[in-house]
N, C-alpha and C positions, 0 to 999 in steps of 0.2 A: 944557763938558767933552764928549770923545767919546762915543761910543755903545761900551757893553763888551760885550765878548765872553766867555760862557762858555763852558766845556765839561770832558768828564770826564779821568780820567787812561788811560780806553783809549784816546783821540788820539794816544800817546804822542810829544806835540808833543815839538821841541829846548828846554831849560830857556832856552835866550839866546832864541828867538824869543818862547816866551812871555811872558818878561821885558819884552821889547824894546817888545811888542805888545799888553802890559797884561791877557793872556790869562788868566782864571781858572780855574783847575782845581779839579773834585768830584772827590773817590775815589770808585773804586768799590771792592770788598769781598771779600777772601778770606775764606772761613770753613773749618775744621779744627778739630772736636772744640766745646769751647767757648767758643774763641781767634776774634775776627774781628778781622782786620787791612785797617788802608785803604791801599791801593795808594799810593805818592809820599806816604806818612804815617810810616805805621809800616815797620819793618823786616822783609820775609818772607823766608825761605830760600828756597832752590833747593829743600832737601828736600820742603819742602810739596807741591809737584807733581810730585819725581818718585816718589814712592809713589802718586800716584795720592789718595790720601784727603780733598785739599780740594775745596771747591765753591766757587760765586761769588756776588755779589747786585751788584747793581745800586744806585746812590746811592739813599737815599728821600727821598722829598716833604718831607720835614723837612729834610733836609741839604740840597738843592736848593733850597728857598725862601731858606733864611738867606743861603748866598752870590748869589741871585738880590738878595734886599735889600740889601746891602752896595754889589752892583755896580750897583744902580740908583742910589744912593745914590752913588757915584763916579761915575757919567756924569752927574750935576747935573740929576737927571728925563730925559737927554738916548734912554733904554731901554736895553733889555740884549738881544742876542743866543743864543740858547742852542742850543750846536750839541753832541749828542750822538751816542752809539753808537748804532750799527743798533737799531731798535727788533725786527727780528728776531732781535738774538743776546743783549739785553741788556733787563732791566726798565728801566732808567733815562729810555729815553724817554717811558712813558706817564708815570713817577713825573715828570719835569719839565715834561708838558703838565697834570698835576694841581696844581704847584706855580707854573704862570706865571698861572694863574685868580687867583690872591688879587691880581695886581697889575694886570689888567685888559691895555690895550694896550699898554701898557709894555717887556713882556716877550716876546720870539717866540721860539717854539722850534720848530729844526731837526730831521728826520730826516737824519742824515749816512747812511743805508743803506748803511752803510759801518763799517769797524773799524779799529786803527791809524792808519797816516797814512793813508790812506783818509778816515779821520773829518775827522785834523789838517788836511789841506788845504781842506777846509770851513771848521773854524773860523779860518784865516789867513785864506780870502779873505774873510769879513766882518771880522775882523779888519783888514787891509790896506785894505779900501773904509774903514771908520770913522776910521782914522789919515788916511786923501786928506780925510777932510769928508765924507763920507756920514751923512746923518742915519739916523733907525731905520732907515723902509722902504727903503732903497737899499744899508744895510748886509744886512739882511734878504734881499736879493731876491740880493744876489753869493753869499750861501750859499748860498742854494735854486738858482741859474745852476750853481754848483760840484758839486752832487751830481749823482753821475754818471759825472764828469767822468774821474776816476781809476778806476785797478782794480788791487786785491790780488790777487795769487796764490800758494799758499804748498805748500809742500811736508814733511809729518811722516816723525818717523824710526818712528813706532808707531802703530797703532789703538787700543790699546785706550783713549787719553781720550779720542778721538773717540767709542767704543762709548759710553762712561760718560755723557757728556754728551750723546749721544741723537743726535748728528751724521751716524750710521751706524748701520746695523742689525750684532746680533750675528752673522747671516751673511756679511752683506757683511767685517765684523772679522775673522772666522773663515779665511773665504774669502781675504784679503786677507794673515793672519799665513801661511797653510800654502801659498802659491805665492809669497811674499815678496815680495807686490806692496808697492810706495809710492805714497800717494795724492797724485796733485796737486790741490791744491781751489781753490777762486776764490771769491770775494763776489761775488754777480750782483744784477743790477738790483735786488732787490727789496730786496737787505741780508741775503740767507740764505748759509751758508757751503756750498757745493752742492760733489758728487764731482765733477771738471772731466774726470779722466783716470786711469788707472790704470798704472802703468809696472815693471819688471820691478826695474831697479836703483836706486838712489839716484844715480846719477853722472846716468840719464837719463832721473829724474825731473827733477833740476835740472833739464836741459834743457830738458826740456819746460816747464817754469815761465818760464823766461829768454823760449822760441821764443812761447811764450801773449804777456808783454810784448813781444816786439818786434813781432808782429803786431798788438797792438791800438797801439803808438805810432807807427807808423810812419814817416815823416821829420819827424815832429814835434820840437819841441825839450821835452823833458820833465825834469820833476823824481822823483827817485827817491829812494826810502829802502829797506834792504833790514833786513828784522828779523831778530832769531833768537831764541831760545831753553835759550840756553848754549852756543852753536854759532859761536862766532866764526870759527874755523878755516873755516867751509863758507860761512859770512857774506862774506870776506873772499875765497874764490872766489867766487864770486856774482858781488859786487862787479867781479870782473875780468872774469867776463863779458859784465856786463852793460855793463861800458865798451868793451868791444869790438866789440860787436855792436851800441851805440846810441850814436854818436859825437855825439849830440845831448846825449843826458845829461851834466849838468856836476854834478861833484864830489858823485856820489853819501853817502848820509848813511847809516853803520852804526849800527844801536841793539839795543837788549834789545824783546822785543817785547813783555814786559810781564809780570807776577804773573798778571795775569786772563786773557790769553787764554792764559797759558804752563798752566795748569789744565786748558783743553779741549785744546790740540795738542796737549802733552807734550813734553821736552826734547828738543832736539836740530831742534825744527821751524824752517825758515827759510822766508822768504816777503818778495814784494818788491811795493811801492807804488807805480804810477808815477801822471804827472799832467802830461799836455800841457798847455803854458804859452803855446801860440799856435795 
């Protein structure tokens, strides 16, 4: 049997490639009041984030071990990959370096310093090695090659979830709501959601998010996903954009960008993933 690959539902891999790839998915956790819902489980509203009132958690040690057993247990001892969220935006990473201990070398887990397909493309490309015949450590090592490799850049229609979840100081928020600045942010090296830029309108903040990815892919051939928010409509220019200005990109991938990060950006946010493929 191959070597399996996990990971959480912030990756928010395509459901055919996970399918395809034998990809396991943890939830991670909305909480509101005394309701916690798991992401790709349970059913959440749109409402829940946009009043601003939920929070998030991270999968636990508990729920990480059982699917870590399972999938060791379907790779025929063969290990388990485990490729999750930024260990700086998300508990989940140190909860699954605590959950791979019970199973000794069996199990490696990934910092994807990374969020969305950010992450996702991590856990494809160990993914992808294990389906060629990659045993653990060579499945192991194409994740750890992969990090890095992409880069998210995303653009909110509000501050204040950024404020809430501690993203941004209430000045910078403040500052940012009464000159109707839009912030462009990025995931940088480390896996932190960092201010990238600050832009007067929304049509060039876009921009500036599309000009951030073409500069870093540059005549590369790349793979892209563009997320949003509830924001199809702006998703969908994006999209046009960003096939116009990176003729490399093939058949960009529109998705929802998730319960969990839709909590810290707040609706209306869109953000795009790209990932040089040579």
């Amino acid at each position: 049997m191959p070597v399996v690959v996990v990971t959480d539902s912030g990756a928010r891999l395509q459901p055919q490639d996970a399918g395809m790839l034998g990809i396991r998915l943890v939830p991670l956790h909305v909480l509101t009041g005394e309701q916690d819902m798991r992401d790709g489980v349970d059913p959440i509203p749109a409402s829940v984030y946009e009043k601003g009132r939920a929070t998030t958690a991270g999968a636990s040690p508990a729920e990480l071990s059982e699917v870590y057993r399972q999938a060791l247990i379907d790779s025929g001892g063969d290990g388990v990959v485990a490729v999750h969220l930024s260990g700086r935006l998300s508990s989940t990473f140190e909860a699954a370096e605590q959950a791979a201990r019970e199973y000794g070398d069996r199990v490696h887990v990934v910092d994807s310093r990374s969020a969305a397909m950010g992450s996702g493309f991590v856990a494809l490309a160990a993914a992808r090695a294990a389906a060629a015949g990659a045993d653990l450590s060579a499945a192991y090592q194409a994740a750890r090659d992969a990090v890095g490799r992409s880069r998210c850049v995303m653009v909110v229609h509000k501050l204040d979830h950024l404020r809430r979840s501690g993203r941004i100081s209430a000045t910078s928020s403040w500052l940012g709501t009464a000159l109707a600045l839009k912030p462009v942010l990025q995931i940088d090296d480390d896996g932190k959601l960092v201010l990238a830029q600050r832009v007067r309108t929304a049509t060039k903040a876009i921009g500036a998010m599309v000009d951030n990815i073409v500069e870093f892919v540059g005549e590369r051939r790349v793979s892209v996903t563009i997320h949003h928010v509830d924001n199809t409509e702006t998703a969908e220019k994006v999209n046009e954009l960003v096939c116009s200005r990176l003729l490399t990109a093939h058949d960009p991938v529109i998705s929802e960008m998730g319960p969990v990060l839709a909590v810290h950006v707040g609706p209306g946010a869109v953000g795009v993933c790209a990932e040089p493929v040579d």
